[in-house]
Biopython code that builds the backbone (N, CA, C, O; Angstrom):
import numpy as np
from Bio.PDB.StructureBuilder import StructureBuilder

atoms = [
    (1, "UNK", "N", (0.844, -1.188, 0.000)),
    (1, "UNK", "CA", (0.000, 0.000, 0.000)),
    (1, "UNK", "C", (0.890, 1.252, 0.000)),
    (1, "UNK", "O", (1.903, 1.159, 0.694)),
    (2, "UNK", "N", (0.704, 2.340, -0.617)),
    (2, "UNK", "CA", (1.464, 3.220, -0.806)),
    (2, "UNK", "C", (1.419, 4.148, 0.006)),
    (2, "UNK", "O", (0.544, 4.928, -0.369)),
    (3, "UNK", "N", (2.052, 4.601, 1.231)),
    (3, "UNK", "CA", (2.097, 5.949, 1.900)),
    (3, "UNK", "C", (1.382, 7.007, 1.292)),
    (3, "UNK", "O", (1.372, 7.250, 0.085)),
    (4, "UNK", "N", (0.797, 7.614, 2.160)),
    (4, "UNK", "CA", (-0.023, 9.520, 1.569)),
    (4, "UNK", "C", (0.342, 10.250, 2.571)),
    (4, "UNK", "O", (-0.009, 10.243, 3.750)),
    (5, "UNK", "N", (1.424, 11.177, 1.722)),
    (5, "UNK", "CA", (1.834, 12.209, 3.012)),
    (5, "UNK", "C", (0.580, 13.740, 2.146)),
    (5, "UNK", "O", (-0.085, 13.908, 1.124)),
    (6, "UNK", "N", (0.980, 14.571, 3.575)),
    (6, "UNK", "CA", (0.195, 16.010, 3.492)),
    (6, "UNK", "C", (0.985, 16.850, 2.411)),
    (6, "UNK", "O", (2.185, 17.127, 2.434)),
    (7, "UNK", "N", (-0.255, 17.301, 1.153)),
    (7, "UNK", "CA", (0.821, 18.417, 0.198)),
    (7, "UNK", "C", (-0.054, 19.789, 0.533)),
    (7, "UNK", "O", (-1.250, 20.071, 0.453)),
    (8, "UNK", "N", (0.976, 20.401, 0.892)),
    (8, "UNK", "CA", (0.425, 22.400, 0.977)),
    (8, "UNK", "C", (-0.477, 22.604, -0.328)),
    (8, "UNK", "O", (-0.106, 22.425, -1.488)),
    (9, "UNK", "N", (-1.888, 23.066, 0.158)),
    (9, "UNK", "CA", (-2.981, 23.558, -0.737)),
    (9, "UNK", "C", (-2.882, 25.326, -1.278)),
    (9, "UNK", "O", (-3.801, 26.043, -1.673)),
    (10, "UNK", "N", (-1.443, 25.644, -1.113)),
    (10, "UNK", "CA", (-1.122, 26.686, -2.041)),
    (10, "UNK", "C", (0.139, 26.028, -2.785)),
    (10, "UNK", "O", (-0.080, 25.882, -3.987)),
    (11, "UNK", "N", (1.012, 25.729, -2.496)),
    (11, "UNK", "CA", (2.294, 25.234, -3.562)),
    (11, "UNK", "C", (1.921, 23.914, -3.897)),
    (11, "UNK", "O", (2.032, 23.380, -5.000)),
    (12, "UNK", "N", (1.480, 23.443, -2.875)),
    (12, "UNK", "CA", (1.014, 21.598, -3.674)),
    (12, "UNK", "C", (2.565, 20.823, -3.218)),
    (12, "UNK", "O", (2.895, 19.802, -3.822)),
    (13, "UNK", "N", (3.308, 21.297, -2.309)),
    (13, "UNK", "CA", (4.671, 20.735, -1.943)),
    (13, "UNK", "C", (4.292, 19.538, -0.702)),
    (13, "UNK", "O", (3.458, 19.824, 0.157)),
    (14, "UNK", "N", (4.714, 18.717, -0.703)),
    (14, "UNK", "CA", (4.768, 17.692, 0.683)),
    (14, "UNK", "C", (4.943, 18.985, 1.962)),
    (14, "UNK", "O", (5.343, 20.140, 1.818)),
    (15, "UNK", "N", (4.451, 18.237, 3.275)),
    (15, "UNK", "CA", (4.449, 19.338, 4.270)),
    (15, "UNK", "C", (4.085, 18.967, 5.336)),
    (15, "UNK", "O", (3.207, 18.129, 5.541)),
    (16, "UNK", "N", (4.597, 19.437, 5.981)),
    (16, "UNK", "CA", (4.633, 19.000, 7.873)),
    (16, "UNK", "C", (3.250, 20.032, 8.646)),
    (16, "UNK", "O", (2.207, 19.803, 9.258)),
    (17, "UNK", "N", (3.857, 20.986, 8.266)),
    (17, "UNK", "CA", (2.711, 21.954, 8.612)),
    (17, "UNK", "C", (2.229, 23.186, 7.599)),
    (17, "UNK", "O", (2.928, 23.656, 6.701)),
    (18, "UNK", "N", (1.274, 23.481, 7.842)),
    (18, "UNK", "CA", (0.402, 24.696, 7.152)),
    (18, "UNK", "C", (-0.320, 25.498, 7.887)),
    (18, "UNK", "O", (-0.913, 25.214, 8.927)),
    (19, "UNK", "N", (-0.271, 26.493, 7.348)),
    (19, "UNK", "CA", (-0.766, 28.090, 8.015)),
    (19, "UNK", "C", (-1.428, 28.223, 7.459)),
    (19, "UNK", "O", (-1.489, 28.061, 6.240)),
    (20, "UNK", "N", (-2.811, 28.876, 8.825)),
    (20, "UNK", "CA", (-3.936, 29.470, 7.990)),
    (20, "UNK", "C", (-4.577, 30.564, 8.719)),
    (20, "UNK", "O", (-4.814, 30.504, 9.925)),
    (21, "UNK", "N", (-4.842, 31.515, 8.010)),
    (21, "UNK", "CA", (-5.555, 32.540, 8.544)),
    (21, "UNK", "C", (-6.378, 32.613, 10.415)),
    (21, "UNK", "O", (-7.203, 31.767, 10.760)),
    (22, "UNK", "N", (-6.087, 33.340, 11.010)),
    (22, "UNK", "CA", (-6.522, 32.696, 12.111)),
    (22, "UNK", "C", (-8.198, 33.432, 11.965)),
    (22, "UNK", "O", (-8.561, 34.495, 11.463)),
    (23, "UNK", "N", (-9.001, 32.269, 12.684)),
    (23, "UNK", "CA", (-10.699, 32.322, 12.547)),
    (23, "UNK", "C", (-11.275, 32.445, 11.201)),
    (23, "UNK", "O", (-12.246, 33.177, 11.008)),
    (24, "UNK", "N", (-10.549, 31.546, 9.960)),
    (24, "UNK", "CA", (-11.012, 31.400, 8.584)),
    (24, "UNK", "C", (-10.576, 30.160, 8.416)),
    (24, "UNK", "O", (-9.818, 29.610, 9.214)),
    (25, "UNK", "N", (-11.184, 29.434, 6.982)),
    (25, "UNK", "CA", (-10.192, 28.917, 6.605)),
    (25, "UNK", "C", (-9.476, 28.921, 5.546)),
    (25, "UNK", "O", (-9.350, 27.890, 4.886)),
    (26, "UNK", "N", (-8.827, 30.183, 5.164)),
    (26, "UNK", "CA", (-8.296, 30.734, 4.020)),
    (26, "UNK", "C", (-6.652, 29.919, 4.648)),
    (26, "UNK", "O", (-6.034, 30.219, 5.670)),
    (27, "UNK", "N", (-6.438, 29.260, 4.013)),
    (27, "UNK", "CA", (-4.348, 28.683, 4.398)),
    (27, "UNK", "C", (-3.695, 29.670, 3.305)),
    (27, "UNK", "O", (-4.049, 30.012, 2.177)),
    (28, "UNK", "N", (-2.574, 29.985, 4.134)),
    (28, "UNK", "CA", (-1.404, 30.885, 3.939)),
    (28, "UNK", "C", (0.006, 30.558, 3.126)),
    (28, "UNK", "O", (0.824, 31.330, 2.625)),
    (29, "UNK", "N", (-0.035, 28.971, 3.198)),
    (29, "UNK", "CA", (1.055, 28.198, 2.974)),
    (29, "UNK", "C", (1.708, 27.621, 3.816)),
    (29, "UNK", "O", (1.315, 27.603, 4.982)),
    (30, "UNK", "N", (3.072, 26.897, 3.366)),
    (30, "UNK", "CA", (3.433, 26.215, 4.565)),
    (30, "UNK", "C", (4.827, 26.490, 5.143)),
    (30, "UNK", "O", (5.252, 27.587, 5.505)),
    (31, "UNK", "N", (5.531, 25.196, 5.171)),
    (31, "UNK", "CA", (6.977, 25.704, 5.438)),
    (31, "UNK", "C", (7.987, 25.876, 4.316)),
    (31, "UNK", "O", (9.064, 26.457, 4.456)),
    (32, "UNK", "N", (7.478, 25.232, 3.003)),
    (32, "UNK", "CA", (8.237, 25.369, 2.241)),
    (32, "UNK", "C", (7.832, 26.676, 1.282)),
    (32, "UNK", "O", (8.584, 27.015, 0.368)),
    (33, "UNK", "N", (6.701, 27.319, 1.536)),
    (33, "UNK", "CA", (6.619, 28.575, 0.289)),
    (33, "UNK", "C", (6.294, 29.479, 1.079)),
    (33, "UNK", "O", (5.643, 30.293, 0.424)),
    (34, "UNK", "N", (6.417, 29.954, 2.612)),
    (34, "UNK", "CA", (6.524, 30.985, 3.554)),
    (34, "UNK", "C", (7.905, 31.163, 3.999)),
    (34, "UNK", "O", (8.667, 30.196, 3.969)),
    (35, "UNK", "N", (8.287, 32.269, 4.394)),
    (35, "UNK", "CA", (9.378, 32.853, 4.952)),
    (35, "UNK", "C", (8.745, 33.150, 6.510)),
    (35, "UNK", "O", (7.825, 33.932, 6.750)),
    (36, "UNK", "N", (9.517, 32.278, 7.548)),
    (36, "UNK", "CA", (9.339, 33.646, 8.553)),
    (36, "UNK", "C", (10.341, 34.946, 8.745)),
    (36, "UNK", "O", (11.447, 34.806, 8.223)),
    (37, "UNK", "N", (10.097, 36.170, 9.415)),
    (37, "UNK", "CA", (10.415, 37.858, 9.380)),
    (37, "UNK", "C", (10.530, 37.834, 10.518)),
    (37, "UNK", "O", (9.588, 37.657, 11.291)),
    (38, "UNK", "N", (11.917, 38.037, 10.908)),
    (38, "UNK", "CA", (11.218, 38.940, 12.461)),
    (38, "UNK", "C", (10.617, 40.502, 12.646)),
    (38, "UNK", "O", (11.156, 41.443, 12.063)),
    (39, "UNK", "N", (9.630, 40.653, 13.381)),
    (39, "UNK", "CA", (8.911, 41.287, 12.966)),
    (39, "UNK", "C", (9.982, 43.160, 13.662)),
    (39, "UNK", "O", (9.634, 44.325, 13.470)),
    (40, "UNK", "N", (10.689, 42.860, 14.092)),
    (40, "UNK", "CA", (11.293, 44.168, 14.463)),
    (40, "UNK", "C", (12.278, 44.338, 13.421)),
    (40, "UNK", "O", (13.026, 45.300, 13.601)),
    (41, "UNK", "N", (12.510, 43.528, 12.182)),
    (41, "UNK", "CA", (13.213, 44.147, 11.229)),
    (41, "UNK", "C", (12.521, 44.540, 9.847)),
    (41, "UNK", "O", (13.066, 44.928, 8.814)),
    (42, "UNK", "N", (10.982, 44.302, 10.153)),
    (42, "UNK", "CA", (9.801, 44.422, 8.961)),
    (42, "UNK", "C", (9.389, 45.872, 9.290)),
    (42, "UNK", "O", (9.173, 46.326, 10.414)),
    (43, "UNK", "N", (9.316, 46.566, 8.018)),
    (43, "UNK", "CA", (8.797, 48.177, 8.714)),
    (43, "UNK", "C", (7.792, 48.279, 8.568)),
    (43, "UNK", "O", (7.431, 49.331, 9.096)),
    (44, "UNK", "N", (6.765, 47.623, 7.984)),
    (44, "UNK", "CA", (5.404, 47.118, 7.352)),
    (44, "UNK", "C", (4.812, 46.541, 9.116)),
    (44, "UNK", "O", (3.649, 46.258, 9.404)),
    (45, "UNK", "N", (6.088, 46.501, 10.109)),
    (45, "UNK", "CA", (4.915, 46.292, 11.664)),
    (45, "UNK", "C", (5.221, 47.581, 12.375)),
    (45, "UNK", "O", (5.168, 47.557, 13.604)),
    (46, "UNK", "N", (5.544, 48.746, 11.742)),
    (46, "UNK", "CA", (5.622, 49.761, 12.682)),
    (46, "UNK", "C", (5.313, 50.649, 11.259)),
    (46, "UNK", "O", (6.032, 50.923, 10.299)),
    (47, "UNK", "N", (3.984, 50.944, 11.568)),
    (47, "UNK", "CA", (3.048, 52.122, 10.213)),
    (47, "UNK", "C", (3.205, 53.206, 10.821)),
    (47, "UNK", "O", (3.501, 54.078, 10.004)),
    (48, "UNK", "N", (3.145, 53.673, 12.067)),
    (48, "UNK", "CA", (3.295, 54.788, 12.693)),
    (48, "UNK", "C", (4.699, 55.856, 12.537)),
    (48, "UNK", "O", (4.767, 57.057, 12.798)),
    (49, "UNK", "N", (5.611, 55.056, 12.088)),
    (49, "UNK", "CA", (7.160, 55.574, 12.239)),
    (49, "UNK", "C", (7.464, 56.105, 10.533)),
    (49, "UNK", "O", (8.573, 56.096, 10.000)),
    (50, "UNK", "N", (6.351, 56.487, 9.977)),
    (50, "UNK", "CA", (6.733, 56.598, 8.328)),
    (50, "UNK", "C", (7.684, 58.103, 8.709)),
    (50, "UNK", "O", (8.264, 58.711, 7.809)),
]
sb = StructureBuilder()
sb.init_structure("model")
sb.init_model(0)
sb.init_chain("A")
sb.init_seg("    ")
for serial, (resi, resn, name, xyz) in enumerate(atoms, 1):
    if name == "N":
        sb.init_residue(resn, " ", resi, " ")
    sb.init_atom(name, np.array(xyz, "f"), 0.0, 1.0, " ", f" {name:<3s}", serial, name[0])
structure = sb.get_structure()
């Protein structure tokens, strides 16, 4: 019988985990077609400082 692993329903890649919108279920992607940012080097989390 052939193994079925999980493929990300935006890239379609094999995948451990997937992200999704929190209180939707719109998914974001996973680990292979997301980047994480830390967010104190993103200026897109501080709108106030233009």
């Amino acid at each position: 019988m052939k193994e079925v692993y999980p493929h990300c329903p935006v890239c379609g890649e094999e995948c451990e985990h997937v992200y999704r919108e929190s209180g939707t279920d719109t998914y974001l992607g996973c680990e292979n077609c997301l980047e994480e940012e830390d967010a104190w080097n993103c200026a897109a989390c501080f709108p106030d400082d233009e």
